[in-house]
C-alpha positions as YAML, in Angstrom:
chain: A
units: angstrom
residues:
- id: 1
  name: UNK
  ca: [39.94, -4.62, -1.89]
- id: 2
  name: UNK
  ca: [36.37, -3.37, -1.51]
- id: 3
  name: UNK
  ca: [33.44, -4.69, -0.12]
- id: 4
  name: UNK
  ca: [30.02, -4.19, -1.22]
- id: 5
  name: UNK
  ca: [26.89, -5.08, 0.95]
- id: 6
  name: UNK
  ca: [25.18, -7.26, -0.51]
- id: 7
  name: UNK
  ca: [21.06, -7.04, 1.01]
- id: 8
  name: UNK
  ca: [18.76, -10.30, 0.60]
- id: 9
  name: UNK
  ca: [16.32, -10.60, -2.19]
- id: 10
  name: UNK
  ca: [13.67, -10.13, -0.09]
- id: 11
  name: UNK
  ca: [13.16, -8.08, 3.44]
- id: 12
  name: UNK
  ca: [10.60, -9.61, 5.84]
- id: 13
  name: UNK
  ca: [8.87, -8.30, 8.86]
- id: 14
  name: UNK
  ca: [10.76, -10.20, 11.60]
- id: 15
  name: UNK
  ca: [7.11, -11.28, 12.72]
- id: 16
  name: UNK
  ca: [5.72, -12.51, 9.74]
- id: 17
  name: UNK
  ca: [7.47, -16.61, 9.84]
- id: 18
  name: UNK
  ca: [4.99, -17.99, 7.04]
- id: 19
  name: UNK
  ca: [6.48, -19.37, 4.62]
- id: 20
  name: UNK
  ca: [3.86, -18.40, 1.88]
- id: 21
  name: UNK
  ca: [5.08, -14.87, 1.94]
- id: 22
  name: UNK
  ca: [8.47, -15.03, 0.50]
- id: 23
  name: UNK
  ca: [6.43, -17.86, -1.86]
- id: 24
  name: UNK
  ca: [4.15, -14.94, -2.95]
- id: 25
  name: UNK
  ca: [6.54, -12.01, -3.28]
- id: 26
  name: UNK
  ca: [8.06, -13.28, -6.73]
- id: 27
  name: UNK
  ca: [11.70, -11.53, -6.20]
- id: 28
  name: UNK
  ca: [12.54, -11.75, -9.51]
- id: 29
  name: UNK
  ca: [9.83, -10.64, -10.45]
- id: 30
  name: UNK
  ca: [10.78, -6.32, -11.04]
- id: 31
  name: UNK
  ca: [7.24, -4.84, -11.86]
- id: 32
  name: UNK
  ca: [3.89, -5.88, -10.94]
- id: 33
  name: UNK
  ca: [0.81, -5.17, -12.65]
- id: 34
  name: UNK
  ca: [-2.24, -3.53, -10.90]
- id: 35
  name: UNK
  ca: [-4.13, -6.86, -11.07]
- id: 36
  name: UNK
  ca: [-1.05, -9.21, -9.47]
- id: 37
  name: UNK
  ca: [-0.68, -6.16, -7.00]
- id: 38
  name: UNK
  ca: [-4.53, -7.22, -5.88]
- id: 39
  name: UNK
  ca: [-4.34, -10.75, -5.92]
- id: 40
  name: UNK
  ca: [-0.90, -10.14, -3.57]
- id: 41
  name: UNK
  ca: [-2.76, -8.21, -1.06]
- id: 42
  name: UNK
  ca: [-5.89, -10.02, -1.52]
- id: 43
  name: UNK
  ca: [-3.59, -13.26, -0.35]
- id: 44
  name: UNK
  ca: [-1.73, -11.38, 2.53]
- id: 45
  name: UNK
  ca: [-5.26, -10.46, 4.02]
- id: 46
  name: UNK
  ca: [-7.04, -13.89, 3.65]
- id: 47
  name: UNK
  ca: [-4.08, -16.16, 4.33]
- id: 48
  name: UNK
  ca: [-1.85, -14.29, 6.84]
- id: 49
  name: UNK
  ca: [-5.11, -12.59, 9.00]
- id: 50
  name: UNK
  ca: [-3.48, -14.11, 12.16]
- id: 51
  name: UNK
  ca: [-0.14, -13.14, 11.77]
- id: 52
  name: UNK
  ca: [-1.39, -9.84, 10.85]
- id: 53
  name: UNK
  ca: [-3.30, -9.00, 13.70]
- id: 54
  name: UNK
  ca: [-0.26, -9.70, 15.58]
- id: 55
  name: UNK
  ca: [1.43, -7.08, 14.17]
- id: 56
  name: UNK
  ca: [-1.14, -4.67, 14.00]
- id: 57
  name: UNK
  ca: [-1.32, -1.73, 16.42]
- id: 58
  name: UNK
  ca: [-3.67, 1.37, 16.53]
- id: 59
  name: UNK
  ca: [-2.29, 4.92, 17.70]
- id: 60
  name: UNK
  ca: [-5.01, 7.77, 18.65]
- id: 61
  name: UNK
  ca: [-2.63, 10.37, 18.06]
- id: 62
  name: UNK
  ca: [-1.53, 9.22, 14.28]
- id: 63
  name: UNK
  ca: [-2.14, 6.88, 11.86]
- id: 64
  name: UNK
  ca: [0.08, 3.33, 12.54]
- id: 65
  name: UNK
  ca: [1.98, 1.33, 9.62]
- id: 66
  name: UNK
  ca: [4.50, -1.47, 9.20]
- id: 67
  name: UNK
  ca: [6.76, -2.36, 6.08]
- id: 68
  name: UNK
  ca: [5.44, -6.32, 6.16]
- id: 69
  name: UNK
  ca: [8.17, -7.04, 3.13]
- id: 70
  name: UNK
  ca: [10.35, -5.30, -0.02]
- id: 71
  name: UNK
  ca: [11.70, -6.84, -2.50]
- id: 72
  name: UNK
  ca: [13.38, -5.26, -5.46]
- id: 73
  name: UNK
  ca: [10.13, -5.20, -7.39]
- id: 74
  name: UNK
  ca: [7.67, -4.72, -4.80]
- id: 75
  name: UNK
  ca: [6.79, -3.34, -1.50]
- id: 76
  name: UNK
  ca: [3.59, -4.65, 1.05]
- id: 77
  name: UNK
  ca: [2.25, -3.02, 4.06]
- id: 78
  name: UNK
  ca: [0.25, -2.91, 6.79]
- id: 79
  name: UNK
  ca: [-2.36, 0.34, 7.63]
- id: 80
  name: UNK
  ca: [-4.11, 1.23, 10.38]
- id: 81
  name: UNK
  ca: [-7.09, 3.27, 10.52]
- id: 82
  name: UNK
  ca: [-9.16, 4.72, 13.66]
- id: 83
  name: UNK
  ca: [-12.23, 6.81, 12.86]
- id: 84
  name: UNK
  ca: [-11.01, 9.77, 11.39]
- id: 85
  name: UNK
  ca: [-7.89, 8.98, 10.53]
- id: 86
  name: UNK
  ca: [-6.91, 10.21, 6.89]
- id: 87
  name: UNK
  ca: [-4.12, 10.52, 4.49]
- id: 88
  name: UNK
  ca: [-3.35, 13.65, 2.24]
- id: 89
  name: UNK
  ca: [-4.63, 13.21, -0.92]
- id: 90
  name: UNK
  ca: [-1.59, 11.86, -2.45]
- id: 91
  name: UNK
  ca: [-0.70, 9.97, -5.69]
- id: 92
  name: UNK
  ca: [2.06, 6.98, -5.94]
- id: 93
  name: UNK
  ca: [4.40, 8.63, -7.75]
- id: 94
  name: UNK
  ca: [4.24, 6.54, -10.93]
- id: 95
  name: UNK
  ca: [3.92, 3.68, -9.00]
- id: 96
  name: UNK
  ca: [0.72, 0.95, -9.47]
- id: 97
  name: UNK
  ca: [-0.75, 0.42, -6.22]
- id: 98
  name: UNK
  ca: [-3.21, -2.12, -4.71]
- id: 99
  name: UNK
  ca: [-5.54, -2.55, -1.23]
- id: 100
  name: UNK
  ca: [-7.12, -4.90, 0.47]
- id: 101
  name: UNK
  ca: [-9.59, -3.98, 3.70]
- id: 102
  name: UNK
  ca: [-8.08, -6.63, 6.66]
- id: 103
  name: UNK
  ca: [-11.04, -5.41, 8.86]
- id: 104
  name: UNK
  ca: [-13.18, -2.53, 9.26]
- id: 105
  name: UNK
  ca: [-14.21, 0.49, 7.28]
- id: 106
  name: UNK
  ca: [-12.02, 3.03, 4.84]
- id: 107
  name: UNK
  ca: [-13.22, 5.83, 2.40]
- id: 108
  name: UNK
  ca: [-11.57, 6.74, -0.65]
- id: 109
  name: UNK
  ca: [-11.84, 9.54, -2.36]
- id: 110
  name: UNK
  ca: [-9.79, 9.23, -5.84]
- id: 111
  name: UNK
  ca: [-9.22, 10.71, -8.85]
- id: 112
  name: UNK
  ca: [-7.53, 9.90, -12.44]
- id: 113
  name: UNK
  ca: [-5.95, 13.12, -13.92]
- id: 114
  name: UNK
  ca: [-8.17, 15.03, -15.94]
- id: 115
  name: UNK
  ca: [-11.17, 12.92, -14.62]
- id: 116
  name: UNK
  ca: [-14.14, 13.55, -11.59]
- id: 117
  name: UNK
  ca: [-14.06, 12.76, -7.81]
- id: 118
  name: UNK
  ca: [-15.01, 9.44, -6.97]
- id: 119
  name: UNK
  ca: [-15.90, 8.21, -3.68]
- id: 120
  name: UNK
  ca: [-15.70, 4.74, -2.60]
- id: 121
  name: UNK
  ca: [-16.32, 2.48, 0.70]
- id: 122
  name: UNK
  ca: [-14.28, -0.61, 1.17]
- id: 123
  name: UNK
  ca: [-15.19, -3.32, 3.95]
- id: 124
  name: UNK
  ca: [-13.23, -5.76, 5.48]
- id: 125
  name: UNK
  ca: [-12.19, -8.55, 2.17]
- id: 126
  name: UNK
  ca: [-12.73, -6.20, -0.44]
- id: 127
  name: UNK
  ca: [-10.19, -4.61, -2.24]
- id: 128
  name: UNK
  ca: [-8.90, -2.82, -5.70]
- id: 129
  name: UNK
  ca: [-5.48, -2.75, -7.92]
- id: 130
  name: UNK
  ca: [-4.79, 0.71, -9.50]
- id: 131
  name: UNK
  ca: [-2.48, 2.32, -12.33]
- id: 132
  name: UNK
  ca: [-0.12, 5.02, -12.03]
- id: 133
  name: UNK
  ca: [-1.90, 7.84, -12.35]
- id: 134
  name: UNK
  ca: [-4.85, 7.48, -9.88]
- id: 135
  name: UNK
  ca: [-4.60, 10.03, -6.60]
- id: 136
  name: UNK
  ca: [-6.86, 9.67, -3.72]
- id: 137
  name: UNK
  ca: [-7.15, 9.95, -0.09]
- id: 138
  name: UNK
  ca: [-7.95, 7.07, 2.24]
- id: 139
  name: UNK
  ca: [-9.97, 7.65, 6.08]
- id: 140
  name: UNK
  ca: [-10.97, 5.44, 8.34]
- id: 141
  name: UNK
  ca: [-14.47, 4.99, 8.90]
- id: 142
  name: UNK
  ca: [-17.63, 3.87, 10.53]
- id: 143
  name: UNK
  ca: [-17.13, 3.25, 14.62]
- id: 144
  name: UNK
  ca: [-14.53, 0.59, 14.53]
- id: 145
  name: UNK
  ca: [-10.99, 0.22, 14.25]
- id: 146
  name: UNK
  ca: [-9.81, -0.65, 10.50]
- id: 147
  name: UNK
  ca: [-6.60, -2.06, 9.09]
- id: 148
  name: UNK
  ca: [-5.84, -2.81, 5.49]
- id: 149
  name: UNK
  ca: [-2.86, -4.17, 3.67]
- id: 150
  name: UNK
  ca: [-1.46, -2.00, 0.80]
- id: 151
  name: UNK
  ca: [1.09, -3.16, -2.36]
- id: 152
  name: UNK
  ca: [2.97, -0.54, -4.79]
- id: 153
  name: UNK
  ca: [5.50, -1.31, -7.62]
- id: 154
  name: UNK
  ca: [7.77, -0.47, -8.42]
- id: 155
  name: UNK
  ca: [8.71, 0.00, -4.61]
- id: 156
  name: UNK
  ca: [9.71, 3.16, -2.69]
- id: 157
  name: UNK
  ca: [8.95, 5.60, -5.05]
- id: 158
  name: UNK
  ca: [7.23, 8.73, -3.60]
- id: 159
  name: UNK
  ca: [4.34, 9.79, -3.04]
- id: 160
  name: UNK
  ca: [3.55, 13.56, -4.14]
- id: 161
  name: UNK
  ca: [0.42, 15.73, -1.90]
- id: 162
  name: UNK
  ca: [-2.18, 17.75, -2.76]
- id: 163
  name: UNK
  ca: [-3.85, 19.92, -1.09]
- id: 164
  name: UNK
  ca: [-7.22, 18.57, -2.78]
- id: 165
  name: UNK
  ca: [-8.06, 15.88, -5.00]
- id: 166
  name: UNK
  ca: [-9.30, 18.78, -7.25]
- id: 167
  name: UNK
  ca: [-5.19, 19.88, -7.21]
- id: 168
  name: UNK
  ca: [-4.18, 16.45, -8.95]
- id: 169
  name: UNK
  ca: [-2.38, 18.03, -12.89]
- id: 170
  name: UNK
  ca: [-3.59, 16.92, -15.84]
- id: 171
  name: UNK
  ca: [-0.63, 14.42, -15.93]
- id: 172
  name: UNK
  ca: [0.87, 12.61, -13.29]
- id: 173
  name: UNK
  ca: [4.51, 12.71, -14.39]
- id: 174
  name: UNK
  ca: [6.69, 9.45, -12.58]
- id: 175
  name: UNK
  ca: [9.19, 10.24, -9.65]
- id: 176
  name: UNK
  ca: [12.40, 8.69, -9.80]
- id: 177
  name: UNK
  ca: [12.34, 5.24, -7.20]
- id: 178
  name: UNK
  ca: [14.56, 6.00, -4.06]
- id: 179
  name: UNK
  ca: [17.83, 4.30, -4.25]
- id: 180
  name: UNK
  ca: [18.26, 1.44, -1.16]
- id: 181
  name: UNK
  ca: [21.69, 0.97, 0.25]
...
């Protein structure tokens, strides 16, 4: 006889006891558009802000972040951001993403394959959904502490760097999702 682990439908931070999330996270649900990504985060910000903050945590020596929840068609996080702090410039893989600014100040810089640098400032509430192909690179900025809450389906696919936005191919070809016990 063998015996298979079966995991839940959906994973949970152990500090996050609301019972709108699981509500919001849709398990059946196996791919999310760029536009239900944003109204997801969107919702996370506005409705869990307390809970959030609980969680939240700011490191000087590296950016912070917290898995808030997975679920086979989706996975939701939490960012911190102090002054400074940057990712690569990275694309998603394939995967649609979404943002939402909790409180203070990010950059983007992004890109679409075959398209120009953009540059973007999101403040706390505001937010954006995104397809596949888009690459950019997030900072923290202005003179306070930020924190934003970030969606991508389908989940744990990875991310691929650049070593500039103006590296991004013509074509973002998908990477294959990584396989959960």
């Amino acid at each position: 006889m063998t015996t298979s682990i079966v995991r839940p439908p959906v994973e949970i931070h152990p500090q996050l006891t609301d019972p709108l999330l699981p509500e919001l996270l849709h398990p059946s649900r196996l791919l999310w558009t760029p536009r239900e990504l944003a109204d997801l985060t969107a919702t996370v910000t506005t409705e869990l802000t307390a809970n959030l903050r609980g969680i939240l945590r700011f490191d000087e020596d590296r950016r912070w972040w917290a898995r808030l929840a997975l679920t086979d068609g989706v996975e939701l996080w939490l960012l911190s951001w102090l002054p400074g702090q940057h990712t690569k410039p990275h694309d998603h893989g394939g995967a649609s993403g979404s943002f939402t600014v909790l409180q203070g100040e990010i950059g983007e810089e992004y890109r679409y394959p075959g398209g120009p640098i953009r540059r973007r400032t999101h403040v706390a509430g505001q937010g954006l959904g995104f397809g596949a192909g888009r690459a950019h690179q997030v900072t923290g900025i202005g003179d306070q502490p930020a924190a934003s809450v970030h969606a991508y389906s389908p989940p744990l696919v990875a991310t691929r760097e650049y070593a500039t936005l103006a590296d991004v191919p013509a074509e973002i070809p998908p990477l294959p999702a990584i396989v959960r016990p």
